[in-house]
N, C-alpha and C positions, 0 to 999 in steps of 0.2 A: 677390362682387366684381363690379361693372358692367363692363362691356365696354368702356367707351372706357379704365377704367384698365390695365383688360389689355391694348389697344392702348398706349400711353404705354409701358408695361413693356418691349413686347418692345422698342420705338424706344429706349427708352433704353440694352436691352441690346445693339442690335444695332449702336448707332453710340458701345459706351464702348469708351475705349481700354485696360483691361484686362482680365481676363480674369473672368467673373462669371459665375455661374449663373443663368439667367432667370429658373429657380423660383425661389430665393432674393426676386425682388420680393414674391413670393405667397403665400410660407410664415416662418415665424420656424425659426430655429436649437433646434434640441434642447435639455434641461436637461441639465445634467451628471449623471453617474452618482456616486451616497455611494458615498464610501470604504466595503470589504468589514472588518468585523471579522474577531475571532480565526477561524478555522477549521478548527482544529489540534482532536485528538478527545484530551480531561484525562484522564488517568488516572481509576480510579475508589475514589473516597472511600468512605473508613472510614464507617462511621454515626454518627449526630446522636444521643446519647440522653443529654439531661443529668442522669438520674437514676440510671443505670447506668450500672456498671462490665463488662462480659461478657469472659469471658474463651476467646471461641469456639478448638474444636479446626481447623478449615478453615485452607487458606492462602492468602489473596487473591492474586489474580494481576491488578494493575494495568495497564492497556493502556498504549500507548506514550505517552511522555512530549510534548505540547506545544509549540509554537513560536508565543509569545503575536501575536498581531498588530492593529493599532488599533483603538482604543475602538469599540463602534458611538456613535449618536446617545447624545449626552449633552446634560444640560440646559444651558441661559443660563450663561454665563460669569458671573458675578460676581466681585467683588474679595476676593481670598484676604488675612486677615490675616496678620499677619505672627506669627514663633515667640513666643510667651510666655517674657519674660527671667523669670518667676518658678518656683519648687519648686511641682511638683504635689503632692509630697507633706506638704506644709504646710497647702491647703487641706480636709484634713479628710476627703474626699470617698469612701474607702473604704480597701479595703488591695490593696497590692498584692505578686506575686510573679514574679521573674524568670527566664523559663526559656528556659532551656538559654543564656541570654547574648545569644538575639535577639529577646527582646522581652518587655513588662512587660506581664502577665495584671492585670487589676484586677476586683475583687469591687466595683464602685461600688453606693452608697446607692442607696435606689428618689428619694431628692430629686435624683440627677442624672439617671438615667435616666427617671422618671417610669414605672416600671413596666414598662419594654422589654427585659426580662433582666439576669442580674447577672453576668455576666463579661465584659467588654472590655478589646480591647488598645487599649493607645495609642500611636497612628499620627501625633501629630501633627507630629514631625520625619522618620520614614520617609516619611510621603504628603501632604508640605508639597506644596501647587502641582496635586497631584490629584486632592481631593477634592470631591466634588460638592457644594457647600455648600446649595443651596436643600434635600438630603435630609436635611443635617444640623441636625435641631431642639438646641434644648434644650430641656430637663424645662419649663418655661414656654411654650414656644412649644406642646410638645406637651397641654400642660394646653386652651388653644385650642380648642374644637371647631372652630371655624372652619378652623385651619391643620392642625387634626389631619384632616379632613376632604380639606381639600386636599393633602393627604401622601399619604394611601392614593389617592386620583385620582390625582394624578401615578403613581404605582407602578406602580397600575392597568395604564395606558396606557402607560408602562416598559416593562413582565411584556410587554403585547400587540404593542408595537412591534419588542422585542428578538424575540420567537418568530416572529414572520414574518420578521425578517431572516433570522435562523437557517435559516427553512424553505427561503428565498429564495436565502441559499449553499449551499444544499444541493441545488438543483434542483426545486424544489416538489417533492416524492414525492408525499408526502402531500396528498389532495384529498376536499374533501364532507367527509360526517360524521368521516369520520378527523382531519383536518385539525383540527375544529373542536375531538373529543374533546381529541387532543394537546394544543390552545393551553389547554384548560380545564386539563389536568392541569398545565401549570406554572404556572398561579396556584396549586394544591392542594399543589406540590411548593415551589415558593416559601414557602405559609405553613406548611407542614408542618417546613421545614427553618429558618423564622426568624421565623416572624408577620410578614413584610413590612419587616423589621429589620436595618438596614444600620450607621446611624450613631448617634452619640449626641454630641453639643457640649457641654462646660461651656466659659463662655468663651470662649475661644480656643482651648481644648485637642479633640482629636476622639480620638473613641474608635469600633473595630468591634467589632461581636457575635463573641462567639464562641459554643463550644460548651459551655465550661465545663466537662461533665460527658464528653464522649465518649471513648472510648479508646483515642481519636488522642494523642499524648501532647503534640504543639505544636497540637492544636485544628483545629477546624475553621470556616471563617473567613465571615462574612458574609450577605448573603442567601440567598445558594444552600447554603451551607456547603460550600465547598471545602478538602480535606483537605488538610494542611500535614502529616504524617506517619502512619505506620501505627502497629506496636507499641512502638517506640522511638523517639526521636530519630533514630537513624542510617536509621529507615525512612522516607525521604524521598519524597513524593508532591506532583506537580504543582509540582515546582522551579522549571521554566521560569517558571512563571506567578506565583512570589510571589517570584523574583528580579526578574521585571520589576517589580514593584510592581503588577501587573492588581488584585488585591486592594484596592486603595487606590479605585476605581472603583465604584459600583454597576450602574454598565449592563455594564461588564468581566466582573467578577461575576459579572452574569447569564447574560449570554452564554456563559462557559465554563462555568458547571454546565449550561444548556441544551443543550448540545451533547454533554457527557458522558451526559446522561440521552436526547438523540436519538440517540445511537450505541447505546444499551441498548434502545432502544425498535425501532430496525431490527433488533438482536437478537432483541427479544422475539416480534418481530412474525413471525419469519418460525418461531419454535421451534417445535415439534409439540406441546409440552406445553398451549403458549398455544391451542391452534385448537380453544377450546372452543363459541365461536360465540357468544362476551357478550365485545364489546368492553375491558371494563372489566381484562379477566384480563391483556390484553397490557400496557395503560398499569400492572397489576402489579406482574408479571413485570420491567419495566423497571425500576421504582423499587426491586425486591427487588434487581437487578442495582448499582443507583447507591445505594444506601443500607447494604448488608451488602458488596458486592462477592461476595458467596457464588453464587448463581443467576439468570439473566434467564430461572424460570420462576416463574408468580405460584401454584404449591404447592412449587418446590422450598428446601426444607430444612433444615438443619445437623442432624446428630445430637445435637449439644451442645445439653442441655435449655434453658440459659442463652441463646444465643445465639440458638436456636428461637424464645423468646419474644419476643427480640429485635424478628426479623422478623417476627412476626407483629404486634407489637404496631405496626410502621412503616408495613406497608401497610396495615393498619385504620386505619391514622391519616391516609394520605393519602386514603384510599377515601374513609372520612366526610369531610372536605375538600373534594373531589370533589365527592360528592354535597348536600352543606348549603350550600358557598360564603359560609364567613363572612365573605369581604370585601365581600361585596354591600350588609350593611346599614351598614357601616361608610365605602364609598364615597360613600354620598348622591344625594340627584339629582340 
């Protein structure tokens, strides 16, 4: 800035007749601070495994329950349709079953989903007004390589945005290679728990992923797969957050399985079992924690042969994930 403006500045400050800051000529006003999401630590969820049943001897100890709080960044606003005055179950589109009285499980066609799983609920009058529509394809939209391309990008950038938020209410801990391993494992932890799979549109109608197979007995819901119960119905997990409707959200979503699995991961991090000196043991150890609820060590266990397999079969799952990053070719340049 030249000098005679800075003279002009101070004249103007020093003969206004209210009360002004001189700097204020020379600097602009700060950005506002985003609103903080959830920061509440979810209980920890049952496992994801939709081809087994286990019926492990252990008995999960859920951490403390939730107090959901605002969305992080979510995408463009777009115009929410309004309810379909028509019977979903007239259109043909799969079967469905009602359980426990809060909410309709559907087995949809691979023609509505286009191949993205075959169990969803349908959310469309619980998550009226919530729903993130630009995620929500349908089986045509996702046929598109174009827009299917542009799905996993957004995601992508989703996954990266919501973990640095995450990192960022939390106090940055985490720095350098840690930091970086971390962000990597929740893209591995995201596809590992739903291939990047939140929504599915027929029409007007929306439906979320579930887990279909896990035995949670009301599922486990979403991108991240956040547990809606344990061994029964009456074993209620993560209330708070699917009474709010956070569930109807995908960046909601994310952010609360991110956080249950950084609350796992400060566990893991600090165990004695983990400090083997290969990074790789703690990011684990975490997910054995957020995925069985049994151990935050990446060898500890269940006796139960069935259940054993379980977990081992989950962090081999996220490990390869991990290490291959199949959403890489999938994102594009």
């Amino acid at each position: 800035m030249s000098f005679d403006f800075k003279y002009r500045a101070i004249l103007l400050c020093l003969f206004a007749t209210i009360s002004i800051s001189c700097s204020e000529a020379d600097t602009g006003s700060a950005p506002p601070d985003n609103h903080a999401p959830d920061d509440a630590t979810p209980t920890t969820p049952a496992p994801n495994e939709p081809s087994t049943t286990p019926t492990p001897s252990p008995t999960l100890t859920p951490s403390p329950q939730p107090q959901p709080q605002p969305d992080p960044e979510t995408p463009p606003v777009v115009e929410v349709p309004a309810i379909p005055s028509g019977d979903l179950s007239r259109e043909n589109i799969g079967s469905k079953e009602r359980v426990y009285n809060l909410f309709d499980r559907w087995s949809l066609k691979s023609s509505v989903t286009g191949g993205r799983g075959s169990k969803w609920a349908d959310v469309t009058v619980s998550c009226h007004g919530k729903i993130d529509i630009p995620y929500a394809l349908t089986a045509q939209q996702w046929q598109d390589r174009t827009q299917r391309g542009a799905y996993y990008r957004d995601v992508n950038k989703l996954i990266e945005d919501t973990g640095k938020k995450l990192l960022a209410d939390h106090g940055n801990v985490l720095a350098g290679t840690e930091r970086e391993n971390f962000l990597r494992a929740l893209k591995a932890l995201s596809w590992q728990e739903s291939n990047w799979q939140h929504y599915v549109r027929y029409k007007d109608w929306f439906f979320i992923f579930l887990s279909g197979g896990s035995y949670n007995v009301l599922d486990d819901w979403g991108i991240s797969q956040v547990a809606r119960s344990g061994f029964s119905a009456n074993q209620l997990l993560n209330a708070a957050f699917f009474s709010s409707g956070k569930y109807c959200g995908i960046a909601s979503t994310l952010y609360y399985g991110f956080t249950e699995y950084y609350d796992n991961y400060m566990e893991a991090r600090s165990a004695s079992c983990n400090q083997t000196g290969n990074p790789m043991d703690k990011l684990l150890g975490a997910y054995n924690r957020y995925s069985s609820g049994y151990s935050a060590c990446y060898n500890g266990y269940s006796s139960d042969s069935e259940y054993r397999n379980y977990q081992i079969r989950a962090m081999n799952g996220l490990k390869g994930h991990y290490n291959n990053m199949p959403w890489v070719k999938l994102i594009g340049p």
